[in-house]
N, C-alpha and C positions, 0 to 999 in steps of 0.2 A: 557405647562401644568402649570408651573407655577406661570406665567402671570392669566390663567384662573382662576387657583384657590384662589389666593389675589384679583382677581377683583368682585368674586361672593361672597368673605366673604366681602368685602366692600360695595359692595352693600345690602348687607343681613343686616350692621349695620343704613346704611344711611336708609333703611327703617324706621326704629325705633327712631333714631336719630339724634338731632341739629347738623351740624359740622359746626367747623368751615371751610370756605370757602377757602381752601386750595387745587387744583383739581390736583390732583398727574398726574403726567407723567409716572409710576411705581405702582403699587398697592400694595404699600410697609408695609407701617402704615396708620394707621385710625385714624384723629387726632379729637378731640374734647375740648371743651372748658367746664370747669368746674367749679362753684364760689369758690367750696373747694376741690380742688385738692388732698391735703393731707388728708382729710377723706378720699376718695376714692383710694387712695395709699393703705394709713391704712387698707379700708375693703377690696382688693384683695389681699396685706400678708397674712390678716388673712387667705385666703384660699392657702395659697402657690404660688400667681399668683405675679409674680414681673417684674414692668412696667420697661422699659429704662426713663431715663430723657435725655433729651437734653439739652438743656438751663438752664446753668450755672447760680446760684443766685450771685447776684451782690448786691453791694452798691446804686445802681441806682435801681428806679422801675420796674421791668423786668417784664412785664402784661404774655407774654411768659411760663415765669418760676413759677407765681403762679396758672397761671390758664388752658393752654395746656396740656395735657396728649396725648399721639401715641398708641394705641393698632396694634400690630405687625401680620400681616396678611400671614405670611409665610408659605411657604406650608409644611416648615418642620415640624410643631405643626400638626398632626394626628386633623382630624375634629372633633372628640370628647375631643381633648383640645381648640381647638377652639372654642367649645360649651358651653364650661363650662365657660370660658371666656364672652363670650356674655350674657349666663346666670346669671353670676354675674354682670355684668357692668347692665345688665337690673331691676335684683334686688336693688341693688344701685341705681338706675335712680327712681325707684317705690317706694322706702321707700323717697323717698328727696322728693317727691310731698304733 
């Protein structure tokens, strides 16, 4: 069940959007690449929505760290958090065009 249900939210974003080319083993996170990462941080706080980071910012150019984001596909988030979620990252995607 699990499995099913990370793999049909992942699929439900790859409809809509670029990813980066990263094809999971696990339908864990939904990873995508951003030019402004931190706007889009910024505008999911603002709805109470707070992404994990991974990749440690460095002294070195870490392409990684400025411009990857993961949205978390787990089944423990209720589909109507998941919703809202998508909903926002789509609003974000549609105001940046």
């Amino acid at each position: 069940k699990e499995k099913e249900i990370s793999e049909k939210r992942f699929n439900k974003l790859k409809e809509v959007i670029a990813f980066k080319k990263i094809v999971p083993e696990y339908f864990t996170f939904f990873t995508l690449e951003l030019n402004s990462k931190n706007n889009f941080i910024n505008h999911m706080r603002k709805h109470q929505v707070y992404l994990p980071y991974f990749w440690q910012k460095t002294s070195q150019n870490n392409e990684m760290y400025n411009k990857l984001v993961a949205i978390p596909l787990f089944s423990n988030y209720s589909d109507a958090e998941f919703n809202f979620i998508y909903k926002l990252l789509l609003e974000y995607i549609n105001n940046q065009s």
